[in-house]
C-alpha positions in Angstrom: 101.5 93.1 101.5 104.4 94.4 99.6 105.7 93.8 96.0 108.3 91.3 97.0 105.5 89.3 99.0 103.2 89.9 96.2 105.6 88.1 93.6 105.7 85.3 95.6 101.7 84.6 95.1 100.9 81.4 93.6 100.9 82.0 89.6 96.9 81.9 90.0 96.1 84.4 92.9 98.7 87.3 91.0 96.6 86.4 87.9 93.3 86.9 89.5 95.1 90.3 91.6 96.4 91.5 87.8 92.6 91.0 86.6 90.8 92.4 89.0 92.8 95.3 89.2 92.5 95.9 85.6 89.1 96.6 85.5 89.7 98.6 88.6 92.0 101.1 86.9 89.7 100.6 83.8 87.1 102.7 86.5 88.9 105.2 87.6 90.7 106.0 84.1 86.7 106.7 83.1 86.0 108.8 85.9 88.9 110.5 85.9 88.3 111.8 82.2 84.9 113.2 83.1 86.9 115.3 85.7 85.6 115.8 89.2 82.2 117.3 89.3 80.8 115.0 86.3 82.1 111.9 87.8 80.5 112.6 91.5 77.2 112.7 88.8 77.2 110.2 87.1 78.5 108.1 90.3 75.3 109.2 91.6 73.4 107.7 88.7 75.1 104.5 89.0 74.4 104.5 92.9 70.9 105.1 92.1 70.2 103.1 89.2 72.5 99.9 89.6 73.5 99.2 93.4 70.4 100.3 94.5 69.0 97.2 92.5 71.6 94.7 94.1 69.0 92.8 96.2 70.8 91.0 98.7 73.1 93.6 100.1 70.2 96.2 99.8 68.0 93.8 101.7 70.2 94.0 104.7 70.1 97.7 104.7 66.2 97.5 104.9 66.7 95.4 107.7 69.0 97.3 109.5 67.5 100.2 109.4 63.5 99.3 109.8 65.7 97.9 113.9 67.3 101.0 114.2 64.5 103.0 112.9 61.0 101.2 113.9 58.9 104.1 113.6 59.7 105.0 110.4 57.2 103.7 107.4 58.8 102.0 104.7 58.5 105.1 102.4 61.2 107.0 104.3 63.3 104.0 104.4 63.6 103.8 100.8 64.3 107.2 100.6 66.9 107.0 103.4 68.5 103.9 100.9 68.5 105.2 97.7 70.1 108.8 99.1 73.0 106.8 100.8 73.2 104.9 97.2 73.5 107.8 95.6 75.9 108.8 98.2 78.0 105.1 97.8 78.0 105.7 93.5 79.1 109.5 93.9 82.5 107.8 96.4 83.4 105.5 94.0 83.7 107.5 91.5 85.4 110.6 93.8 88.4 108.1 94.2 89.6 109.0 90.6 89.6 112.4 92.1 90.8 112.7 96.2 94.0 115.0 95.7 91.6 117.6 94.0 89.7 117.8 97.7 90.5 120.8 99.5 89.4 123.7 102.0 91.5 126.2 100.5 91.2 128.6 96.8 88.7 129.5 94.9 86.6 126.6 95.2 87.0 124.8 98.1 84.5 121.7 98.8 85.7 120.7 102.5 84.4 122.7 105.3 85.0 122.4 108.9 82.7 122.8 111.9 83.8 123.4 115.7 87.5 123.4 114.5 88.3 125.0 118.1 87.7 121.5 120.0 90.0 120.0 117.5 92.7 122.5 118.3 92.2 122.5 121.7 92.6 119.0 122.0 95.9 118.7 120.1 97.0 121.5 122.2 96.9 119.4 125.5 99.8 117.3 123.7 98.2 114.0 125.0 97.5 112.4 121.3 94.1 113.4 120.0 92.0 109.9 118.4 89.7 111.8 116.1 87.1 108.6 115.4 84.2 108.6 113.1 82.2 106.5 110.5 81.5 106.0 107.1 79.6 109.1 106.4 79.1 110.7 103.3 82.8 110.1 101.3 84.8 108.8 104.5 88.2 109.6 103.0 87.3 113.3 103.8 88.7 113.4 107.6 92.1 113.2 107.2 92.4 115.4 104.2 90.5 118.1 106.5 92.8 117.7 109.3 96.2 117.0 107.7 94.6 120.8 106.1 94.3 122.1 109.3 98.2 121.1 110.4 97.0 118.1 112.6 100.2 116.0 112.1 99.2 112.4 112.3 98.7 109.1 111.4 95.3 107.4 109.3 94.8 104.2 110.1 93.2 101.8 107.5 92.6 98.4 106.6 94.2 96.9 103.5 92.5 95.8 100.6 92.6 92.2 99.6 94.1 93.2 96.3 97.9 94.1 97.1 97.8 96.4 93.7 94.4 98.5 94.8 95.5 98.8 98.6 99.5 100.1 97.4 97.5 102.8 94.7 94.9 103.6 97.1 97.5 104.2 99.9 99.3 107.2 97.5 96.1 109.0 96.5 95.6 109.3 100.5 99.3 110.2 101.2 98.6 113.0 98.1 96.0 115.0 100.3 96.0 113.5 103.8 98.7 112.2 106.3 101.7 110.7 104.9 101.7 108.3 107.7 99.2 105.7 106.6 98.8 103.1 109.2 98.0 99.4 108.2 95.7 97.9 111.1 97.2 94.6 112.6 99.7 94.6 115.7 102.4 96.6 113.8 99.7 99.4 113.2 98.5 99.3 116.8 103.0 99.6 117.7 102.9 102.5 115.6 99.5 104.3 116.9 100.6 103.9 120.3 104.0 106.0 119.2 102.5 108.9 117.4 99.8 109.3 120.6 102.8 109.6 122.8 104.1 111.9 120.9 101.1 114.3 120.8 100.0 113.6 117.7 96.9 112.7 116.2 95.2 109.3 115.2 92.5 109.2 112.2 90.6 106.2 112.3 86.6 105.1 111.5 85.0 103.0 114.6 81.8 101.9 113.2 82.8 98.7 112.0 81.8 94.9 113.3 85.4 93.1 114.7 85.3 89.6 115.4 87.0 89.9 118.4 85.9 92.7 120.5 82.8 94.0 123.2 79.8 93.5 122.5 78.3 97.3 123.1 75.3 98.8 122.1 74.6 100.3 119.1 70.6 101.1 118.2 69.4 99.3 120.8 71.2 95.9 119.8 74.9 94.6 120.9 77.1 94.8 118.1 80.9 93.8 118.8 83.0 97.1 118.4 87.0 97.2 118.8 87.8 98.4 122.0 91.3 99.2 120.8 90.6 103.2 121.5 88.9 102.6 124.4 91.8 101.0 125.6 94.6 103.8 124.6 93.0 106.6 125.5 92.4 105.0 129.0 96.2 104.2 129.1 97.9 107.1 127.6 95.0 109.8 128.6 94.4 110.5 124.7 91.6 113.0 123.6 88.6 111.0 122.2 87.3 113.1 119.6 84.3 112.3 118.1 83.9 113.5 114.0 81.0 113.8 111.1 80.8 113.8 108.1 78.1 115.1 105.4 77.5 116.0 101.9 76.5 118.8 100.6 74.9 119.3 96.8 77.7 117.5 94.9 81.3 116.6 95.8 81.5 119.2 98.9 81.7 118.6 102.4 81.3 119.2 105.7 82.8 117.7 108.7 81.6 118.4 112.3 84.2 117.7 115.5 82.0 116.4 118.2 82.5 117.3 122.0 84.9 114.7 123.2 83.9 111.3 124.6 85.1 110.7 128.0 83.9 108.8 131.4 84.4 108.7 135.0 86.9 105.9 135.7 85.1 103.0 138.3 88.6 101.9 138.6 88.1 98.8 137.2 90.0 98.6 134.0 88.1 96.3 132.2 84.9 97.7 133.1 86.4 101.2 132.1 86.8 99.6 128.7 83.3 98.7 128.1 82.0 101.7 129.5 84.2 104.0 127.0 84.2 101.7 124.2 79.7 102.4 124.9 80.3 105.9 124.7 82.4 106.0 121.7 79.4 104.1 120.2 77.0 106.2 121.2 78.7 109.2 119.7 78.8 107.3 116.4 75.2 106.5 116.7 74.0 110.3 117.8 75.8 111.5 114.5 73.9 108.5 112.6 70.6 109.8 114.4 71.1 113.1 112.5 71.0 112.2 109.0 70.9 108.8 108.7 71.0 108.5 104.5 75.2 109.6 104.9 75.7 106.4 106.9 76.4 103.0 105.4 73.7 100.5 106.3 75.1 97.9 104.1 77.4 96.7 107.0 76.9 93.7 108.7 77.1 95.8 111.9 74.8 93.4 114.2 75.1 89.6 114.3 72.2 87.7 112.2 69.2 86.0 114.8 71.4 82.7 115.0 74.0 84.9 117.3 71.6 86.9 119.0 71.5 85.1 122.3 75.0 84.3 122.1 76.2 88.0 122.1 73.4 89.3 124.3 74.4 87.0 127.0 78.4 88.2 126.2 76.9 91.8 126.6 75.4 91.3 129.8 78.2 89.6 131.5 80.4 93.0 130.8 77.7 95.3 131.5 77.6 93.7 135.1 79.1 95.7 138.0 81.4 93.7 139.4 81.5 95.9 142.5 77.9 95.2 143.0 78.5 91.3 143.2 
């Protein structure tokens, strides 16, 4: 949404905007006077101490992970929740903070693992989609690639607010790609370009879409975009697969995955199901490994009333239609 379109807002919805983003800025001005690592602390504190306590959302987190996780007693499970509160308190407050996120001087707090497939894969000049999740402080990626000299795009999906989305786009243009890509059919216009140009694509994939496949993800169908599936199949784009991971404080380390790929059935729509599985399951391995950086507050799977619905949806695009 832009400022001319935001002008145009009923009297009551800027009002709300103007308020809301108040207190917003209200945040960040705080955290940004404590400087960087004091705000990642006491971002912590208030992960621990106050969303920890919000009952509903951290109900659904027990419930997603006691499916995903069955044979772990609820003891661990708390753990695993209060570390990736922790984790959620020290983000917010790191926002006040992103341009000071960097793998270079004295002090750097990114850190890079298996660089080479990254490299090798924008050397084939096919368009590299590097996907991953919300791990650890998710805004990480892009700054370690646009680092690295990965020229690119990140694609993102606006905020609500029209004031938070324009001020959060600038802090990413400050440290990652310049090319910020709004998701909607102009953004999938403008990923499809940069791909055929060789570049690179930064995007997270672990997110429910309304419309999309229903592919398995911890054992239950969860409807997943199929929107890289799709372009990597039709421009023969690298899937690469990233990580993300915090170390003591605001540092980081990201890890490039091998890439995702499958062997074509030639049917195209089966194709897409098939990749969109796999890019799933790379997601899900990287979960597996230290499930606490992942954000289980999601509403990832569809609640019981669905179930049926989507299982059947998932079984009439797992079927082989060369088998019928």
């Amino acid at each position: 949404m832009t400022a001319t379109t935001t002008a145009s807002l009923p009297f009551a919805m800027r009002l709300r905007y103007g308020l809301e983003a108040a207190a917003f800025f209200a945040g960040i001005g705080f955290f940004r006077l404590l400087g960087l690592r004091a705000a990642s602390a006491v971002g912590g504190f208030v992960g621990r101490n106050i969303f920890y306590r919000i009952r509903g959302v951290m109900k659904r987190a027990r419930e997603n992970l006691h499916a995903a996780f069955p044979e772990k007693s609820d003891a661990e499970i708390e753990a695993i929740i209060v570390e990736m509160c922790d984790n959620l308190g020290r983000t917010v407050a790191e926002y006040a903070h992103l341009e000071k996120f960097s793998m270079h001087g004295d002090n750097p707090r990114l850190e890079i693992v298996n660089v080479e497939a990254g490299r090798a894969a924008m050397a084939s000049g096919k368009g590299v989609m590097f996907f991953s999740g919300h791990f650890a402080n998710w805004e990480m990626m892009p700054f370690v690639a646009e680092q690295l000299g990965f020229e690119g795009g990140e694609v993102y999906r606006p905020q609500n607010n029209p004031i938070v989305d324009r001020w959060l786009v600038e802090q990413r243009r400050k440290n990652g790609p310049k090319d910020q890509v709004a998701k909607g059919v102009q953004g999938t216009k403008r990923i499809f370009t940069l791909l055929r140009r060789g570049k690179a694509i930064f995007l997270l994939a672990d997110q429910k879409t309304n419309e999309g496949i229903a592919a398995p993800f911890f054992g239950r169908d969860a409807m997943t975009t199929p929107a890289p599936a799709i372009l990597a199949l039709k421009l023969g784009s690298v899937l690469l697969p990233a990580s993300n991971e915090r170390l003591p404080g605001p540092r980081f380390r990201m890890t490039i995955h091998p890439p995702v790929s499958i062997t074509p059935t030639g049917d195209h729509d089966r194709d897409v199901y098939l990749l969109t599985c796999a890019i799933s399951d790379a997601i899900e391995k990287a979960v597996r490994q230290r499930p606490s950086q992942w954000l289980w507050i999601h509403r990832r799977w569809p609640t019981s009333r669905g179930q049926d619905q989507l299982r059947n949806r998932g079984k009439a695009q797992r079927r082989d239609p060369h088998q019928e």
